[in-house]
Each structure stands twice: as C-alpha cells, then as structure tokens.
C-alpha positions in Angstrom: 0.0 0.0 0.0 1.0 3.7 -0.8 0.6 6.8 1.1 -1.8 8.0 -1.1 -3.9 5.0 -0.5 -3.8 5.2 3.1 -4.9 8.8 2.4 -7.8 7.3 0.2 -8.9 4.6 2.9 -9.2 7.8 6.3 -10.7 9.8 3.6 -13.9 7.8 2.9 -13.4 6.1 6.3 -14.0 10.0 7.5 -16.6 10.9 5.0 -18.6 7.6 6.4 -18.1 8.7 9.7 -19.0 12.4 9.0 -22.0 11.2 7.6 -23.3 8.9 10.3 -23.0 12.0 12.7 -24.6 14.1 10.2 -28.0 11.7 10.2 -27.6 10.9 13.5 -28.1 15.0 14.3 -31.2 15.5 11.8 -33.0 12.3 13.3 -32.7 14.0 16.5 -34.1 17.0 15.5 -36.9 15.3 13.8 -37.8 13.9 17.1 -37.3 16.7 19.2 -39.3 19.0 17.0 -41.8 17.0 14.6 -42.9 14.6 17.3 -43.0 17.2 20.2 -46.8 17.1 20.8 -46.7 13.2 20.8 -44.2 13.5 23.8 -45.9 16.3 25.7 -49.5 14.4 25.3 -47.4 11.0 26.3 -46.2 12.9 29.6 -49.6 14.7 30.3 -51.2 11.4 30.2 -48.4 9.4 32.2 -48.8 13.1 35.0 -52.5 12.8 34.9 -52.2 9.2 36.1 -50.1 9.6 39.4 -52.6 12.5 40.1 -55.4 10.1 40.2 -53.4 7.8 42.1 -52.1 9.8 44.4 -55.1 11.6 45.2 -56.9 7.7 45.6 -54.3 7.3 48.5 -54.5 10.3 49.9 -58.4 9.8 51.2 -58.8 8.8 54.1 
C-alpha cells in the first residue's frame, strides 16, 4: 500500500463517519421538533395518572 492509498482509505473512512454523525443530528431534531406534541401528550397522560393515584391514596 501507498501513502496516497492510506490517504484514500481515512478519507472515505472520514466521510462515512462524517455522515453517520450528520443523520444521526437530523433524526434527532426530527424527534425533538416533529414529534413534540406526541411527547408532551405522552407525559400529560403518564402526569395525569399519578394525580389520580395519588389523590386515591390520599383519602382517608
């Protein structure tokens, strides 16, 4: 192997890797802002339930 195939191989080894970062940032945008109701009802719900429960222990 040459140099300038060594250089070849980190190059697309650091493209690939430059890439998986890149997706790895816009599918966690696409969670945090396109399915930011989803996860605000989810936790209302999940809040709404230890009310109840709470409040069900707390009679007397």
């Amino acid at each position: 192997m040459t140099p300038t195939d060594i250089k070849k191989i980190l190059k697309t080894i650091g493209y690939t890797l430059g890439g998986l970062v890149i997706l790895l940032i816009i599918a966690c945008l696409l969670i945090r802002f396109a399915f930011k109701e989803q996860v605000i009802a989810y936790i209302n719900k999940q809040q709404k339930k230890e009310y109840v429960e709470l409040l069900r222990n707390a009679t007397p």
